[in-house]
N, C-alpha and C positions, 0 to 999 in steps of 0.2 A: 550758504552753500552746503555745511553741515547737513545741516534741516533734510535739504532734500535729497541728499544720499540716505538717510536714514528713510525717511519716506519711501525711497523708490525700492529701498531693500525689505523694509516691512510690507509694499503692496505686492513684492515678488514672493515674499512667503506665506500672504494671503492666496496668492493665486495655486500657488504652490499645493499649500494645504485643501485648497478650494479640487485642484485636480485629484488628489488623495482621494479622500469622501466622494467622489462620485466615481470611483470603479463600481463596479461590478461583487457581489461574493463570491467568493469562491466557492463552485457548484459541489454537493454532497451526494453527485450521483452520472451516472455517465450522461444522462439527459435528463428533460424533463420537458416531455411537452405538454403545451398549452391547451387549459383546457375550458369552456365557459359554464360547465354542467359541473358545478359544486358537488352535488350528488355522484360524480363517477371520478373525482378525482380519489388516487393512489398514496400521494407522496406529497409531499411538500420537502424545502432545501433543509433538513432538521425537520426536528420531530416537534410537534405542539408542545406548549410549555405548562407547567400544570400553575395553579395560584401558590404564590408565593408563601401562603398565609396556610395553605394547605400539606407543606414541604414538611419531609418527616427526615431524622439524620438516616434510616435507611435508603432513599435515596439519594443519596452517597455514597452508599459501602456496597461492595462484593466481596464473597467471601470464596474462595475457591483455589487461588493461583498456585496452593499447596500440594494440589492434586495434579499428576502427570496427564496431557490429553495422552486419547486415543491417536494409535499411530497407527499411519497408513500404508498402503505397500511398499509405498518408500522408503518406511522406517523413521517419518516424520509427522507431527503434531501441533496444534497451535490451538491454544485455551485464548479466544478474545476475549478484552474487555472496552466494550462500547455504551453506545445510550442506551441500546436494544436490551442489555441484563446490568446496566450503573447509570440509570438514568440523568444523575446528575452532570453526567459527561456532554449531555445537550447545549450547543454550544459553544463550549468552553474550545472547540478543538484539536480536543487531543483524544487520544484513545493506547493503551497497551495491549498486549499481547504475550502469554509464554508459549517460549517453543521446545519442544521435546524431541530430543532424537535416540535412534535406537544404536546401537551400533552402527558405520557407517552410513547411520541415516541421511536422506538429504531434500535439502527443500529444493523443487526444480527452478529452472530460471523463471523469473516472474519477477514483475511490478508494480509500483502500486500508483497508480493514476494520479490519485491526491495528497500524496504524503511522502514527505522525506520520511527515515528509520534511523532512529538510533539503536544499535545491536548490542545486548549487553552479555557476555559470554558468565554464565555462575556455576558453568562445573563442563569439564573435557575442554576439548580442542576441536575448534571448528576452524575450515577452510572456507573465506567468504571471500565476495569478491562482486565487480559492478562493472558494466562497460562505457565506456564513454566517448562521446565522439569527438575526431580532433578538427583541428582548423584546416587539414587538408584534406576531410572527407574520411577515414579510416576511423580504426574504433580500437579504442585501448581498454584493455585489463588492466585495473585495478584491482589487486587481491594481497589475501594476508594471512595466515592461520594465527589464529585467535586461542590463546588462552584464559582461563577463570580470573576474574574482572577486566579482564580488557574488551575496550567498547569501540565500536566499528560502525561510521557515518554509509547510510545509502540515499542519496541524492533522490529528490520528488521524480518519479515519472523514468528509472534507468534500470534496467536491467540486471536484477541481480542472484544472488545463489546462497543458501549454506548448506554446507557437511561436512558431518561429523567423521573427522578422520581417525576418532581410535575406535580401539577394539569395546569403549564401554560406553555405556548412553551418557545424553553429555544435555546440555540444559541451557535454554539462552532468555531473554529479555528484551523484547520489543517496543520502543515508545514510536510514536507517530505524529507527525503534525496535522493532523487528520481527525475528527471523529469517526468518518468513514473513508479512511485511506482506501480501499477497495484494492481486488488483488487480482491480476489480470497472467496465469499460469501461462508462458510462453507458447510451450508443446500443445498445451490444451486447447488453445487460441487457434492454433494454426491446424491443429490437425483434428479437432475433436468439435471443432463448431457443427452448430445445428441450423440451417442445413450447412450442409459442405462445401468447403471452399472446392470450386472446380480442379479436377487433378490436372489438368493442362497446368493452370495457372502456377500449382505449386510446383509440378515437374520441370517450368520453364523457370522459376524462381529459383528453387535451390537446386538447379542443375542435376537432378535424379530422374531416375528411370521410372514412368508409371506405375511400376510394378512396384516397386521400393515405395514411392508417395501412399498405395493402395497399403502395402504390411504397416506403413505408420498410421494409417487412419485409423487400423482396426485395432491396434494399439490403445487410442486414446479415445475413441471411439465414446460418447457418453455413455453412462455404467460400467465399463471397463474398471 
């Protein structure tokens, strides 16, 4: 009788494991369509892999993260590090990121498709924070103001924010469960797409006036 409780619980973790390995990977890009002309394909899910034999210890190293990025009218910057310039990140999925703010610099709400964040604050005070939906349909804030070393979880795929609430530039720390978490800028998204989302649609969505939906377009407007 032993026997076969053990049997029946070893072919349940064969099955088990057997469902596992046959997902799917997890995609490296918003899409990817299919294509049968080798010659015109773009992308693959990762990047080709180079020979083994071929592998130098530079790719592995980047050398930069010392340097502040450029900051943008926000007052925020972000130095990545992916396969595209540490090639040895192919893969492996993960990827970092530093972020730089200016004085009350901020990073707008945005997401990132493929990747949780872990936030690592290494100098100022940042106000960060993530929404989340509840079991009755509503959306709760989650938020925190962050101090130097304290580190701040943002969930795969939710909506989230930083800024810098003092008066001096402040400095944070990006990990990603992603090599290409990909970053999906909210305001950008909504008002700044190519082409344009119909102003009906948006003025019936977030209950504003045409006129008001038109002064945000021109706002984010691409090049703006």
């Amino acid at each position: 009788m032993a026997f076969h409780k053990v049997f029946a619980h070893f072919t349940l973790l064969l099955i088990t494991l057997s469902l596992v390995y046959a997902t799917d990977p997890t995609q490296l890009q918003d899409f990817c369509v299919a294509t049968n002309d080798p010659h015109n394909a773009r992308f693959v899910n990762g990047l080709f892999c180079k020979n083994s034999k071929d592998t130098t210890p530079e790719d592995f190293f980047f050398k930069g993260l010392d340097v502040p990025a450029k900051l943008n009218a926000l007052g925020s910057g972000a130095t990545q590090v992916n396969p595209m310039n540490l090639a040895g990140l192919n893969t492996l999925g993960i990827s970092v990121a530093r972020l730089d703010f200016a004085p009350y610099g901020l990073i707008l709400p945005h997401i990132h498709p493929r990747a949780s964040e872990v936030f690592t604050v290494l100098d100022g005070t940042i106000y960060v924070g993530f929404t989340s939906i509840q079991s009755n349909g509503g959306n709760k804030l989650l938020a925190k103001v962050l101090n130097k070393g304290d580190v701040f979880v943002f969930p795969q795929g939710l909506i989230h924010f930083q800024l810098n609430i003092g008066n001096t530039s402040a400095v944070g720390f990006s990990s990603f469960s992603s090599q290409n978490p990909g970053l999906v800028s909210i305001p950008d998204a909504v008002f700044g797409a190519e082409p344009p989302i119909n102003d009906d649609v948006l003025s019936k969505g977030f209950q504003l006036d045409t006129n008001v939906i038109k002064l945000l377009k021109s706002k984010f407007a691409t090049g703006n």
